[in-house]
VOPARO-238303 format. One line per field, with one value per atom (N, C-alpha, C, O): x, y, z; residue number from 1; atom name. Coordinates in steps of 0.001 Angstrom, whole numbers, always signed. Each point is the difference from the previous one (the first is absolute). Layout:
BEGIN
c1	(X, ...)
c2	(Y, ...)
c3	(Z, ...)
pos	(NUM, ...)
site	(CA, ...)
# end
This chain:
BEGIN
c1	(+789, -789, +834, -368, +1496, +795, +1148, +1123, -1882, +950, +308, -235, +1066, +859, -931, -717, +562, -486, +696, +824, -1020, +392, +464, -623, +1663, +217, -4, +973, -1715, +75, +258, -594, +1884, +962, -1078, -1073, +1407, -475, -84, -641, +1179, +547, -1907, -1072, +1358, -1408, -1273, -1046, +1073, -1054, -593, -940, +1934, -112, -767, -1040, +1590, -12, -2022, -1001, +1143, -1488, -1172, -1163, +1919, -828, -394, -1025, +2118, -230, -642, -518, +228, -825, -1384, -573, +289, -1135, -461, -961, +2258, -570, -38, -304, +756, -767, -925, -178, -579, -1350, -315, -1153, +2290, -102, -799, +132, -638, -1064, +1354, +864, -976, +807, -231, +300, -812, -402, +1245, +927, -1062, +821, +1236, +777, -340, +1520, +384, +633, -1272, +629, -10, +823, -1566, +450, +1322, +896, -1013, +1275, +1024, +921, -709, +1269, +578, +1202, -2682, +352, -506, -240, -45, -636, -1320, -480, -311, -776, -970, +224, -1253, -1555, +369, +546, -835, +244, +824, -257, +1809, +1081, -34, +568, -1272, -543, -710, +299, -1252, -944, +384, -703, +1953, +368, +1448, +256, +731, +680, -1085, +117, -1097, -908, -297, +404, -1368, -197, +1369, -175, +1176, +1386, +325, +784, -1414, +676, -1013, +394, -1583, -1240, -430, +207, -1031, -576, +691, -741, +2794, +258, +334, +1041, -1727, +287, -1633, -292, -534, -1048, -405, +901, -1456, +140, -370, -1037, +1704, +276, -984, -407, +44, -446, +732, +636, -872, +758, -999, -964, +860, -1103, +462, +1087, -1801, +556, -862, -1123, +2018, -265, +193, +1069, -2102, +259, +1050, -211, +1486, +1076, -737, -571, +570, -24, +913, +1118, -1747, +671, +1072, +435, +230, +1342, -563, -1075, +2604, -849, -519, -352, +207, -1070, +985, +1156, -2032, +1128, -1153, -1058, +1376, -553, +516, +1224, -1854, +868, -350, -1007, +1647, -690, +586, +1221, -2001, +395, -221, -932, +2269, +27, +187, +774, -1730, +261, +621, -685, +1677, +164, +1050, +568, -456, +1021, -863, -1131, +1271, -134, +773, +1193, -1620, +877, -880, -1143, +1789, +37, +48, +923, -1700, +600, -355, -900, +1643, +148, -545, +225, -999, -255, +1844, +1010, -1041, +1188, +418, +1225, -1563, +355, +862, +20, +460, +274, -869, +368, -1391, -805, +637, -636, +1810, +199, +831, -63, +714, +774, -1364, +14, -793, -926, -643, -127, -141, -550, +840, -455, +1455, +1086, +568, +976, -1621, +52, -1221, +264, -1459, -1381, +227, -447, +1186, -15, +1210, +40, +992, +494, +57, +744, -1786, -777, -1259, -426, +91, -1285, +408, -772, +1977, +719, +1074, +807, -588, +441, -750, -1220, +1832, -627, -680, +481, -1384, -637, -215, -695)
c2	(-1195, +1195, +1264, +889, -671, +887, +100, -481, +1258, +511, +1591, +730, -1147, +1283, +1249, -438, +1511, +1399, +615, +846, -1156, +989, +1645, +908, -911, +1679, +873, +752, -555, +1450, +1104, +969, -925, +1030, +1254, -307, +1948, +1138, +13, +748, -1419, -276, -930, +377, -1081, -961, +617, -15, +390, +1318, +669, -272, +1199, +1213, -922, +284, -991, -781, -692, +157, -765, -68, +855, -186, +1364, +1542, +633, +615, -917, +374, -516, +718, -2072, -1264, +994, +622, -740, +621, +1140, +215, +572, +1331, +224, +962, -2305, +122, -652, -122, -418, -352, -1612, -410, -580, -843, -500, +449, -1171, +445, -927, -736, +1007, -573, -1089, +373, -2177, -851, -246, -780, +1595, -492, +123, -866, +2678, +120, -1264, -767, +444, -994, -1451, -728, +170, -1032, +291, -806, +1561, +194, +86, -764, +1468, +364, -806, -74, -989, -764, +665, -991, +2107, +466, -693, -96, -606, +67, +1269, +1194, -1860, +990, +1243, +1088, -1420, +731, +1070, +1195, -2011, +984, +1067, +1088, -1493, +994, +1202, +1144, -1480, +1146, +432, +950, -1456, +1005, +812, +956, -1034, +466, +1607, +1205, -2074, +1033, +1417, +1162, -2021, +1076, +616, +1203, -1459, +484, +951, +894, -971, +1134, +1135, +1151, -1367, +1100, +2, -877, +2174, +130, -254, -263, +367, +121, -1755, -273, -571, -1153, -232, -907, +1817, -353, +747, +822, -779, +782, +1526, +528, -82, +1190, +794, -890, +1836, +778, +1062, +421, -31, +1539, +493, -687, +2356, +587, +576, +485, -220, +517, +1720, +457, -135, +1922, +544, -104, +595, +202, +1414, +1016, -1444, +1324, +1419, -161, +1282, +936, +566, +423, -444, +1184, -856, +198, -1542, -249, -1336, -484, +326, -1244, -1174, +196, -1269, -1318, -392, -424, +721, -143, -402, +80, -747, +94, +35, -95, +211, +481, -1448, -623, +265, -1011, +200, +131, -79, +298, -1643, -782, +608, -1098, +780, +953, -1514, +464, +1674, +858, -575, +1491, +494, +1090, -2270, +51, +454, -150, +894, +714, -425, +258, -1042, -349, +435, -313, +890, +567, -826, +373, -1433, -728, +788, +828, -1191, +1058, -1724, -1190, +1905, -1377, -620, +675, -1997, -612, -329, +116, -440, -243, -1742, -743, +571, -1307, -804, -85, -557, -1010, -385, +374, -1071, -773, +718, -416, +1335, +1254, +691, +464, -390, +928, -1122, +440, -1540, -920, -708, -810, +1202, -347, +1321, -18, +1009, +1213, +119, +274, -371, -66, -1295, -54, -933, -1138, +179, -735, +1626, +621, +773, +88, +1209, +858, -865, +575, -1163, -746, -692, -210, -200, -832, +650, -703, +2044, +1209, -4, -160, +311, +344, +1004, +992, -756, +1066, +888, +997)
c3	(+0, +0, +0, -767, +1556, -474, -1175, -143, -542, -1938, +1072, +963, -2385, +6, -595, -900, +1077, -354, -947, +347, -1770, -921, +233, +551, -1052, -153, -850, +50, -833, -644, -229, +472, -1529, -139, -333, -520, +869, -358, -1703, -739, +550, -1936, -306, -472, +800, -189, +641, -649, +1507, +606, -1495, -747, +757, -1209, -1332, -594, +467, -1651, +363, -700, +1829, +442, -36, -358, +918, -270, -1263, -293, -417, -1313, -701, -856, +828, -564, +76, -895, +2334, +397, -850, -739, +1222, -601, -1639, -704, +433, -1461, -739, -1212, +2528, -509, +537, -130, +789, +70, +1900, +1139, -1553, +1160, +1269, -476, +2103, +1094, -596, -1134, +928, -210, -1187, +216, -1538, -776, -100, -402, +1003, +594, +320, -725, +2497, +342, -530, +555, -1491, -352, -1353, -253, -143, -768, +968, -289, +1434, +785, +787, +256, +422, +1078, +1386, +690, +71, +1247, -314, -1130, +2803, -238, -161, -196, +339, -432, +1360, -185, +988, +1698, -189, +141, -648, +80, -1183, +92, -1189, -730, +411, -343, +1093, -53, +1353, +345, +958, +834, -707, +732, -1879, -962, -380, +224, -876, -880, +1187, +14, +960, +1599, +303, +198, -107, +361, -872, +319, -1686, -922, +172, -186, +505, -149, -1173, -839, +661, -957, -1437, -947, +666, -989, -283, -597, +934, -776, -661, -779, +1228, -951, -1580, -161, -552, -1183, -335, +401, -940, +163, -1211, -747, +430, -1392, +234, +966, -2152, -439, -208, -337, +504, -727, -541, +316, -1590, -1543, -20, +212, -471, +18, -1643, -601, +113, -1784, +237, +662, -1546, -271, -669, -1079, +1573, -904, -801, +296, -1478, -1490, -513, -1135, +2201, -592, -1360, -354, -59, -1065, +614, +1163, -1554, +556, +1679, +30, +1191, +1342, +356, -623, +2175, +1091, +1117, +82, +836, +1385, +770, -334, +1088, +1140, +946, +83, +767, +1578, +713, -188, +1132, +839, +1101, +84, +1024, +1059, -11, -556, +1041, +123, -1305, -39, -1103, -1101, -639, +463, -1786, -1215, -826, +156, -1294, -1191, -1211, -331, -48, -1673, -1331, -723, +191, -1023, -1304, -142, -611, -1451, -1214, +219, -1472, -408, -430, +198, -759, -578, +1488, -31, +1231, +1294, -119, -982, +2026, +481, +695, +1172, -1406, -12, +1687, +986, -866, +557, +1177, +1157, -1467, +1139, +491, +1141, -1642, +546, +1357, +1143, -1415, +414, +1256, +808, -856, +950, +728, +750, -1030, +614, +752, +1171, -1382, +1020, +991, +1145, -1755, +1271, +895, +987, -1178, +1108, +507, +977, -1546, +891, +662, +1002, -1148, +647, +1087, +936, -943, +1476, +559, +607, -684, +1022, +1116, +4, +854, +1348, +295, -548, +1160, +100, +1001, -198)
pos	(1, 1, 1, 1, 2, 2, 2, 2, 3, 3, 3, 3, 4, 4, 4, 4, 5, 5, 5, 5, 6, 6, 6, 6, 7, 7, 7, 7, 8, 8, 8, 8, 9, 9, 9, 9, 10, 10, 10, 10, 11, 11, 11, 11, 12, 12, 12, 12, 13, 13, 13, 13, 14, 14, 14, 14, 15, 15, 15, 15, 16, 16, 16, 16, 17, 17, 17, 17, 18, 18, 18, 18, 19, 19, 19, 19, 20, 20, 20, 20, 21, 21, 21, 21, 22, 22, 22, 22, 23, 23, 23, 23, 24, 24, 24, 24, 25, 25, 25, 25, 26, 26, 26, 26, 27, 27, 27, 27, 28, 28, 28, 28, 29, 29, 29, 29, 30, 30, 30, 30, 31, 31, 31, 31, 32, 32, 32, 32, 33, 33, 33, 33, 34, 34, 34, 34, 35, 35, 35, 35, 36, 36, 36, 36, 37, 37, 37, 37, 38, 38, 38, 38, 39, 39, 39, 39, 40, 40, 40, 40, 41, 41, 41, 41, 42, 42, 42, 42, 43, 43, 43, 43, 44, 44, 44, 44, 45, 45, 45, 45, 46, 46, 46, 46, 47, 47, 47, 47, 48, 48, 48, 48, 49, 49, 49, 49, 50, 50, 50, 50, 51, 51, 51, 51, 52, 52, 52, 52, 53, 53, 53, 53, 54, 54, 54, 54, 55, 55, 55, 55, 56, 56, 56, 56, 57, 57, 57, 57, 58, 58, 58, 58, 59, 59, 59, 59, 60, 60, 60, 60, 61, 61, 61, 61, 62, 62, 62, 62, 63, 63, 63, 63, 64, 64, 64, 64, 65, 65, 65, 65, 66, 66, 66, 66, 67, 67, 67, 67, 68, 68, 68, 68, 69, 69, 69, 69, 70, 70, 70, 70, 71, 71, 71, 71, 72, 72, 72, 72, 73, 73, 73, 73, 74, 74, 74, 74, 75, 75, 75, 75, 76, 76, 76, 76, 77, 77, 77, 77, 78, 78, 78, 78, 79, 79, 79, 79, 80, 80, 80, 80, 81, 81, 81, 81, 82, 82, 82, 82, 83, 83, 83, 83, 84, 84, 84, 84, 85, 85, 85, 85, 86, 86, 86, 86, 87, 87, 87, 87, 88, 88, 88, 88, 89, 89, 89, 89, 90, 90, 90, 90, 91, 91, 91, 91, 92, 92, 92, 92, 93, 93, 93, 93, 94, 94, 94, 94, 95, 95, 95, 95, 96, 96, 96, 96, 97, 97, 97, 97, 98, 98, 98, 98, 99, 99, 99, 99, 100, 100, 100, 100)
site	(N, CA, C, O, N, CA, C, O, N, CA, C, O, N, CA, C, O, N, CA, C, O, N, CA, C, O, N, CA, C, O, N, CA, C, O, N, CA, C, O, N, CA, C, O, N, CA, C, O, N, CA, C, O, N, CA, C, O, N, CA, C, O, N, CA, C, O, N, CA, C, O, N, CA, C, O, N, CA, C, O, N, CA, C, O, N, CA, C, O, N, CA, C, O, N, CA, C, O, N, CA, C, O, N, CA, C, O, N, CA, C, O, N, CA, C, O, N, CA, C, O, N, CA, C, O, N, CA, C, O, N, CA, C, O, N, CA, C, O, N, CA, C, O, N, CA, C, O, N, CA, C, O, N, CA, C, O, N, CA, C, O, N, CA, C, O, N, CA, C, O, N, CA, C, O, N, CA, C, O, N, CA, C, O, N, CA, C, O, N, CA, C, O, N, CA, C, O, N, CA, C, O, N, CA, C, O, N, CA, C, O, N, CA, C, O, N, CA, C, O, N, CA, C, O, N, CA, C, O, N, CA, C, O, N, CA, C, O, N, CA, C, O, N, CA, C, O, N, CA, C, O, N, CA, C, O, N, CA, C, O, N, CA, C, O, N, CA, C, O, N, CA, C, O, N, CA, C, O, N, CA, C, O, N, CA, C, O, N, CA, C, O, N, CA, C, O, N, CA, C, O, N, CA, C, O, N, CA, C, O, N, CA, C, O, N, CA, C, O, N, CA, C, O, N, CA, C, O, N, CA, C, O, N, CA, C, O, N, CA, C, O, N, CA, C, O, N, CA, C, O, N, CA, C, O, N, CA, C, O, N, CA, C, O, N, CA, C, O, N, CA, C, O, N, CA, C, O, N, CA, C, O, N, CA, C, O, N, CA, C, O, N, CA, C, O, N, CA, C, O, N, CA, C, O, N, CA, C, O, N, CA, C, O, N, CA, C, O, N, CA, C, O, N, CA, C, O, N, CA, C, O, N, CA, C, O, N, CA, C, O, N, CA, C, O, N, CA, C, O)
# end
């Protein structure tokens, strides 16, 4: 009856969180990662509000050519069209898991 207690590096934490925070519900994180269900959703409670999903709200640019603004939390980003798809997208998910 006594096993040993897994440890979970801050490295595997994060990578869990992120699962999450991109859509993958506690349940499926952890069967991809290995934590159980439990240690999932006290991970998830431990991070607060920023391991759950986030929106942007979209603000229409004035006068300039095709933009929009999106505000995260207390950030302001400016995208211009011809953007980075994928920098932009990796820029809201680390404003979204800043501390607050």
């Amino acid at each position: 009856m006594g096993g040993t207690r897994r440890r979970y590096t801050a490295e595997e934490q994060q990578q869990f969180l992120e699962q999450v925070r991109s859509g993958a519900s506690v349940r499926e994180a952890a069967a991809r990662l290995g934590p159980n269900t439990s240690i999932g959703y006290r991970w998830k409670q431990k991070a607060g509000s920023s391991a759950t999903r986030m929106f942007a709200r979209l603000v229409p640019a004035s006068k300039a050519p095709p933009a929009v603004t999106i505000q995260v939390g207390a950030a302001t980003l400016r995208v211009e069209a011809g953007f980075d798809a994928e920098l932009l997208r990796s820029v809201i998910s680390a404003l979204s898991a800043a501390p607050k």
